[in-house]
N, C-alpha and C positions, 0 to 999 in steps of 0.2 A: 476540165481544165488540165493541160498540160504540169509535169514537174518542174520545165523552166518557167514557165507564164509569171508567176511571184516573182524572180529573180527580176523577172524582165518587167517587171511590172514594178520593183524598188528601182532598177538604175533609170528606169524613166520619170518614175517622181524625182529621183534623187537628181537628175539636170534638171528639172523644172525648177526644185528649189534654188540649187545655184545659179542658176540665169535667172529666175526671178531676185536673186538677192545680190547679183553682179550687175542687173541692171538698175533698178532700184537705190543701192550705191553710189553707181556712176555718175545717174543721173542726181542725186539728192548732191553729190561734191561737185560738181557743174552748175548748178544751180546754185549753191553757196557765195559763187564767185560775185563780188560787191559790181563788176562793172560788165560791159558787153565784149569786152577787148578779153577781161580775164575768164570769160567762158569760152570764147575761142581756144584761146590759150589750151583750159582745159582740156577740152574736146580735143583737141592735135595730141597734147600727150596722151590721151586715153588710145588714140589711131596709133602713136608708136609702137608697143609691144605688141601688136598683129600686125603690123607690119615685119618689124625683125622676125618675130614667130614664121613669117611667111619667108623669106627670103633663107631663113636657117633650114628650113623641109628642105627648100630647092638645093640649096646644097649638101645636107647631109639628110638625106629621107628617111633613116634609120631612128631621126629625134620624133617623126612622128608617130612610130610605135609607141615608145616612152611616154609621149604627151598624151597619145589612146589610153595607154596605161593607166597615166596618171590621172584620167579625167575622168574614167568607170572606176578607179578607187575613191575619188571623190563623190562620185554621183552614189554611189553604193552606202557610204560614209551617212551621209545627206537623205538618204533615200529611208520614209519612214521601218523601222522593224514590224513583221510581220507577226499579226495579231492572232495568236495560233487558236482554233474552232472551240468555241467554250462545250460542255458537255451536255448534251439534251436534256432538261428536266425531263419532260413527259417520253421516256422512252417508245420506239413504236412498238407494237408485237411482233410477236414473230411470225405470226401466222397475219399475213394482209388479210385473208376475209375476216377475219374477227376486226381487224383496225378498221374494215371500208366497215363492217357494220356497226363499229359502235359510231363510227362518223354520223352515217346515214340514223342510227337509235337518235343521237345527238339533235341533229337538224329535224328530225320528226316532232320531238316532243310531244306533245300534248294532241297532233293533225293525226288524222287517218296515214299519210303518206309523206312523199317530198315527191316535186319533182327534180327531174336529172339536170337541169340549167339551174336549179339551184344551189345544188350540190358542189355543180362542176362552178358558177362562181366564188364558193368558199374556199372548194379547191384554190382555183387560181390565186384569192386575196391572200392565202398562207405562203403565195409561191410556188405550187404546186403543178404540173401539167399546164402550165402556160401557154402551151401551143397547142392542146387537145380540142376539141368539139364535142357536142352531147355525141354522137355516135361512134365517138373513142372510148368515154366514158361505159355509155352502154354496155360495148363490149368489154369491158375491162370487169364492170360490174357481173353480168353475165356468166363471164368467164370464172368468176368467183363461187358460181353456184346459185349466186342471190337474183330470183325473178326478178324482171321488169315490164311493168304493167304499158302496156301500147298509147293506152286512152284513160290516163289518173283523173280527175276531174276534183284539182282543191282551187276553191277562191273562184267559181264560176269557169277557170280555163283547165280544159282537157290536153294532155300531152304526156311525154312520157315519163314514169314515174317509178316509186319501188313504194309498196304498200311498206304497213307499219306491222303485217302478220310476216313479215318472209325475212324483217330482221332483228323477230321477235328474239331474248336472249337463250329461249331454247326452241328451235326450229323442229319443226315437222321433218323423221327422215324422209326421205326420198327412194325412190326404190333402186335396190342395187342393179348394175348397170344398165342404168336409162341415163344418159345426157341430159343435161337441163333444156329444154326445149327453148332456142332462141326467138327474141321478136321478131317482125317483121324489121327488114331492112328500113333506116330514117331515111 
C-alpha cells in the first residue's frame, strides 16, 4: 500500500458520505411536499444552484479551483479517521524457521506429519500467501532447511508432506556444508 492510498482512500469515503447525505436530504425535503405541483416546485429549486454554480465557472473559472478546494476539505472533514494498526499480540520470531516450524509442530499434533495443502490452507485462512501454491510453499519450506517428504501418506492419501521428526523442537544437525537436498520438482 502506497503513503497516499489512506488519504485517498478518506476523501473518497468522505464524498460518498456527503452525496449520500445530500442526496438522501434532497430527496426526503421533495418528498415532504403535500401536493404534486409542490415537488416540482421543489425539484426546480434544487436545479437552480448548479445551474448558477455552472454559469459562474463559465465566467470566472478561477471559482472552480475554490469550489475543488472547498469540496476535498469537506470530503476530508466527512471522510472516516484512520484506524492506526493495533499492536500484534502473538509477536512473530525473528528467526522465520523457528515460526514456519512451530506452525507446521502446531498442525501436526498428535499425526506422524502434515501435509503441505494443509498447511498452505491455514496459511491462506490467517491471510497469509494468498496467491502461493503447494510448490511455493515447498520451496519456501525447503529453503528453510526443513525436509519435505515427496509421498507422506496420512488419512489413506499420499502427497507431499513434512514428517513430525524434521520439526521436532530439537533437530538432528545436519552436516556442515551439505545443502538440504530438494524434492522432486511438483
Amino acid at each position: 500500500m502506497s503513503r497516499l492510498q489512506p488519504a485517498a482512500e478518506r476523501l473518497c469515503r468522505g464524498a460518498a458520505v456527503l452525496l449520500t447525505g445530500y442526496t438522501a436530504g434532497a430527496a426526503g425535503w421533495v418528498r415532504a411536499a403535500h401536493s404534486l405541483g409542490g415537488r416540482a416546485l421543489r425539484v426546480a429549486l434544487l436545479a437552480v444552484p448548479p445551474l448558477l454554480a455552472w454559469r459562474l465557472v463559465q465566467l470566472l473559472p478561477v471559482v472552480l479551483w475554490v469550489v475543488a478546494a472547498w469540496g476535498c476539505w469537506a470530503a476530508w472533514r466527512a471522510g472516516p479517521q484512520p484506524i492506526p494498526p493495533a499492536p500484534a499480540v502473538n509477536p512473530v520470531s525473528a528467526n522465520p524457521a523457528e515460526a514456519v516450524r512451530a506452525l507446521l509442530r502446531e498442525l501436526i499434533g498428535d499425526a506422524p506429519g502434515v501435509h503441505l495443502k494443509t498447511v498452505l490452507m491455514r496459511l491462506q485462512e490467517d491471510g497469509h500467501h494468498t496467491s502461493w501454491k503447494v510448490a511455493d510453499l515447498r520451496r519456501h519450506i525447503e529453503a528453510l532447511g526443513i525436509p519435505v517428504e515427496p509421498k507422506l501418506k496420512l488419512n489413506g492419501t499420499p502427497t507431499r508432506g513434512v514428517r513430525r521428526e524434521a520439526v521436532s523442537p530439537t533437530p538432528r544437525p545436519a552436516a556442515e556444508g551439505v545443502p538440504p537436498v530438494a524434492s522432486p520438482v511438483v
